[in-house]
C-alpha positions in Angstrom: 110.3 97.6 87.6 113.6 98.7 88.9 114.1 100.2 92.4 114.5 103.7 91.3 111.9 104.0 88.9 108.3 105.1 90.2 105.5 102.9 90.1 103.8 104.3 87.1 100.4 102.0 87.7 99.9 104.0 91.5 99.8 107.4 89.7 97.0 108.0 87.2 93.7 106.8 87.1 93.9 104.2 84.3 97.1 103.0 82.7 95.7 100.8 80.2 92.0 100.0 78.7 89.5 97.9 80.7 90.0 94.4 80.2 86.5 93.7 79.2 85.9 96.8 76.9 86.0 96.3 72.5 86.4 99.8 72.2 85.2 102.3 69.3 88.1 102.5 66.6 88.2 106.1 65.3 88.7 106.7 61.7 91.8 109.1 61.8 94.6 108.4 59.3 97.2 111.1 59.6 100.7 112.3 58.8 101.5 114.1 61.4 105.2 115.3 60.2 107.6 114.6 57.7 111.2 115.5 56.9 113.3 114.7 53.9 114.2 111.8 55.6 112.1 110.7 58.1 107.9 110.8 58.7 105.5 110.2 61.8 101.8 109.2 60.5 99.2 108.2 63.4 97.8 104.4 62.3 95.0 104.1 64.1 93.3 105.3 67.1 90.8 103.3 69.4 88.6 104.9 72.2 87.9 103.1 75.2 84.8 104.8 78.0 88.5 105.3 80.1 90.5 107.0 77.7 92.4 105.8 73.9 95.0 103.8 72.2 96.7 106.2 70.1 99.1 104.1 67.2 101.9 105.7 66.2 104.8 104.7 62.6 107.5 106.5 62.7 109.6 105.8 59.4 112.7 106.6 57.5 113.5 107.0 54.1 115.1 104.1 52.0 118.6 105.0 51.7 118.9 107.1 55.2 122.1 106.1 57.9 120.5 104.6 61.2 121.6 103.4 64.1 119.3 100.8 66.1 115.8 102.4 67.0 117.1 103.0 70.9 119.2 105.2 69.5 117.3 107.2 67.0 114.4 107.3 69.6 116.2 108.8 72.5 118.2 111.6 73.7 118.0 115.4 73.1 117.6 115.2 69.3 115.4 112.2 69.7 111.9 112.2 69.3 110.1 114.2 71.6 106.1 114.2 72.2 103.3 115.5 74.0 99.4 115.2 74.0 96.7 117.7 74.4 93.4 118.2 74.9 91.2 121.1 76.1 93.2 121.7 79.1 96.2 124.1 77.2 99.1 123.6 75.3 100.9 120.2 74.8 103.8 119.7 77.0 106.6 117.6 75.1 108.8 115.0 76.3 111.0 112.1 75.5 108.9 109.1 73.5 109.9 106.4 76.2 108.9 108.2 79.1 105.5 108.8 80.4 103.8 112.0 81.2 102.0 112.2 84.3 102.2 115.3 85.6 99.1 116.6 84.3 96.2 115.5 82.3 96.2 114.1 79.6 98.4 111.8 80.9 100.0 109.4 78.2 102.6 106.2 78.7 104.0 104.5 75.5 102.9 100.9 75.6 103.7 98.3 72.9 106.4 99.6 70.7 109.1 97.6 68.1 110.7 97.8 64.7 112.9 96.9 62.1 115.3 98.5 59.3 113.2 101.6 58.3 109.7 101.5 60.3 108.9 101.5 64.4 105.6 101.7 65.6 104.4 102.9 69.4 101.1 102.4 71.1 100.5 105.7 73.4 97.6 104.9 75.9 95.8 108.3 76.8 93.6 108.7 79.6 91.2 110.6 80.2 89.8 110.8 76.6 89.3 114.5 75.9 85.8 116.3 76.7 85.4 118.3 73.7 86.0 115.0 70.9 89.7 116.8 69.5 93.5 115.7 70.4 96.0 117.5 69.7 99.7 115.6 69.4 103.2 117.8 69.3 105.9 116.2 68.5 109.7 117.2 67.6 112.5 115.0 66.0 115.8 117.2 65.9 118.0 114.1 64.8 115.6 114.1 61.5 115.3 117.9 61.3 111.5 118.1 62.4 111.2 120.8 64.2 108.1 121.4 66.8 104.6 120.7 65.2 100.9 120.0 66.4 98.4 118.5 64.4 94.5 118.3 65.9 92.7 115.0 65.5 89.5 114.5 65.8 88.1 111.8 68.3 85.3 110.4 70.4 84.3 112.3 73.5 83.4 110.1 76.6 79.5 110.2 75.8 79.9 108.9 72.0 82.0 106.4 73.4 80.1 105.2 76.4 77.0 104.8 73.7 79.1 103.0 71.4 81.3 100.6 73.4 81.1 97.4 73.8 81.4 95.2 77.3 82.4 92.0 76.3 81.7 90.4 79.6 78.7 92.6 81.2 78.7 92.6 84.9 77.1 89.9 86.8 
């Protein structure tokens, strides 16, 4: 962590999914835009009793001019998202940085790619009361412009039935 940047792990409730949890994967397969030269499909999603693991490919056409993924990712026309629930609309922001003013809060975990595909693991906490999502996201470098799509996920009582502790408390 660098000396100007907030620490991140002091300012939502849970950054991450509990260490001894399995989780319930959620069947969602989804594209949630696409361009003529560019798409971003959700891969999977996994709820935890804390909140989810939402996965994330973002790809471009065979054939299309890149630069490195930093690049293409960031700045103004880079890709923007934001995550909603039923608390109101989705508030968008920059893919790399985390949204904690208000809840849902999301951070982008593990992300990486190569030549034409990059993939991003957003953690989500707290999973949504009423069981829906709903994901905006704009790309103005690939000419998607502002969308939502709703996806459909566990809500905290599914999950807590469903979950698995893989070390139970002592």
């Amino acid at each position: 962590m660098y000396a100007d940047e907030p620490n991140y792990f002091d300012m939502v409730p849970s950054m991450s999914p509990s260490e001894d949890e399995l989780g319930v994967a959620i069947p969602v397969e989804a594209m949630l835009a696409r361009s003529p030269n560019a798409a971003v499909v959700v891969r999977s999603v996994v709820a935890y009793s804390t909140g989810l693991t939402l996965d994330l490919a973002f790809l471009l056409r065979p054939g299309t001019e890149s630069e490195s993924w930093p690049v293409i990712l960031r700045g103004d026309d880079g890709l923007h998202v934001g995550i909603g629930g039923d608390q109101g609309p989705v508030a968008m922001g920059p893919l790399h940085m985390p949204q904690l003013a208000t809840a849902p809060y999301w951070i982008c975990g593990i992300s990486g790619g190569d030549g034409r595909r990059y993939s991003a693991s957003l953690w989500i906490n707290p999973l949504p009361d009423v069981g829906e999502l709903t994901v905006g996201l704009s790309w103005r470098r690939f000419a998607i412009p502002k969308t939502t799509s709703t996806l459909t996920v566990s809500t905290p009582t599914d999950v807590a039935a469903r979950s698995v502790r893989i070390w139970p408390p002592d």
